[in-house]
Legacy VTK file of the C-alpha trace (Angstrom):
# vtk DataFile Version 3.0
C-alpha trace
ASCII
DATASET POLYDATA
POINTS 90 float
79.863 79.340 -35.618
80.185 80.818 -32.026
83.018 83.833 -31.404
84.041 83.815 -28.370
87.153 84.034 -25.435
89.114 81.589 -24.374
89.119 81.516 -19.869
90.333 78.248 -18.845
91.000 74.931 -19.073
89.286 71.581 -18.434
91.233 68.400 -17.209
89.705 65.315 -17.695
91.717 62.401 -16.608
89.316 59.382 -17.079
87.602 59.778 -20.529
86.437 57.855 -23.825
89.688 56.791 -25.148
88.955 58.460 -28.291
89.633 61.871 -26.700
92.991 60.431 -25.456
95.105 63.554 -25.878
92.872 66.489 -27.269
92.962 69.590 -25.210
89.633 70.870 -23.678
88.890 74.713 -23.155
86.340 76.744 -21.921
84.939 79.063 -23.887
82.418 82.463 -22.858
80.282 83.391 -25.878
80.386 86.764 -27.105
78.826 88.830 -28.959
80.553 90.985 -32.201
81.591 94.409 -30.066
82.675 91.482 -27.712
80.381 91.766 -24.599
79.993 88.630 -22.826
76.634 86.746 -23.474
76.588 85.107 -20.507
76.788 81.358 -22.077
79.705 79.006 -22.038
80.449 75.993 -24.128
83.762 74.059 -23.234
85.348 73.286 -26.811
88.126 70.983 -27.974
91.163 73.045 -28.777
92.045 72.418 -32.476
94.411 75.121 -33.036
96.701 75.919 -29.744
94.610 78.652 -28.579
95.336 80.020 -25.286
94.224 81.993 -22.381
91.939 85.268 -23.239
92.566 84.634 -26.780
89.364 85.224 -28.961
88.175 82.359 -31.128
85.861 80.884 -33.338
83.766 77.358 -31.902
81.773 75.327 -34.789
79.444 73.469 -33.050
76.696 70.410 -34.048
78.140 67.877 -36.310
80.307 70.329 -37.970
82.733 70.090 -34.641
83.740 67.013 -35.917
84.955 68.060 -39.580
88.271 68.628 -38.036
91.008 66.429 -37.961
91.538 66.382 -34.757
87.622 65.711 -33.551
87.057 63.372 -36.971
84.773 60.349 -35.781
84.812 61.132 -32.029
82.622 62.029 -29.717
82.701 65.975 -29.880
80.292 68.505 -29.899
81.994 71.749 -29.950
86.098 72.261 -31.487
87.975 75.816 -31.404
88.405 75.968 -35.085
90.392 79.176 -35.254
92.118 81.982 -33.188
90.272 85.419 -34.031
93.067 88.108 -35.039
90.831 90.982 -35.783
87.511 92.066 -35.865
85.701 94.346 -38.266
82.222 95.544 -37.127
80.400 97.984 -38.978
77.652 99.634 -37.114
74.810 101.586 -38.901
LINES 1 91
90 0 1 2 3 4 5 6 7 8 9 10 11 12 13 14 15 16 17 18 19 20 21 22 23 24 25 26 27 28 29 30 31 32 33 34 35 36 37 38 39 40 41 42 43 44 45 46 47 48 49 50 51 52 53 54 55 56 57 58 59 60 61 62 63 64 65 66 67 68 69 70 71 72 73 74 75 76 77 78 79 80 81 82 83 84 85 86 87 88 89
């Protein structure tokens, strides 16, 4: 799993018809004090996130456990919307 922060939006009008009405996000990887890493992954939006929201990506096969992305052609799905983090630092 990837955390990371929700910064826009990506509109597809022509696409597989499988992904007929899922919602496609763009999402900057961060790291746990949540510093950018300076990658991006755009994500299918399983939850309703939104805008600068912080979230958790499952990517690989596993982005298509959900029931949303089940049996198409996905690689990455926002799989949850981040309410708090804990870090412990030594």
């Amino acid at each position: 799993m990837l955390l990371g922060k929700v910064i826009g939006t990506v509109w597809a009008t022509r696409k597989d018809p499988k992904l007929e009405g899922v919602k496609f996000q763009i999402v900057e990887e961060q790291n746990p004090d949540e510093t950018a890493t300076g990658k991006y992954v755009v994500a299918v939006d399983s939850v309703g996130a939104g805008a600068s929201e912080t979230v958790l990506v499952a990517a690989g096969s596993s982005a298509r456990q959900t029931e949303i992305t089940k049996n198409k052609p996905v690689d990455a799905v926002i799989m949850a919307i981040v309410d708090r983090l804990d870090v412990s630092k030594k």
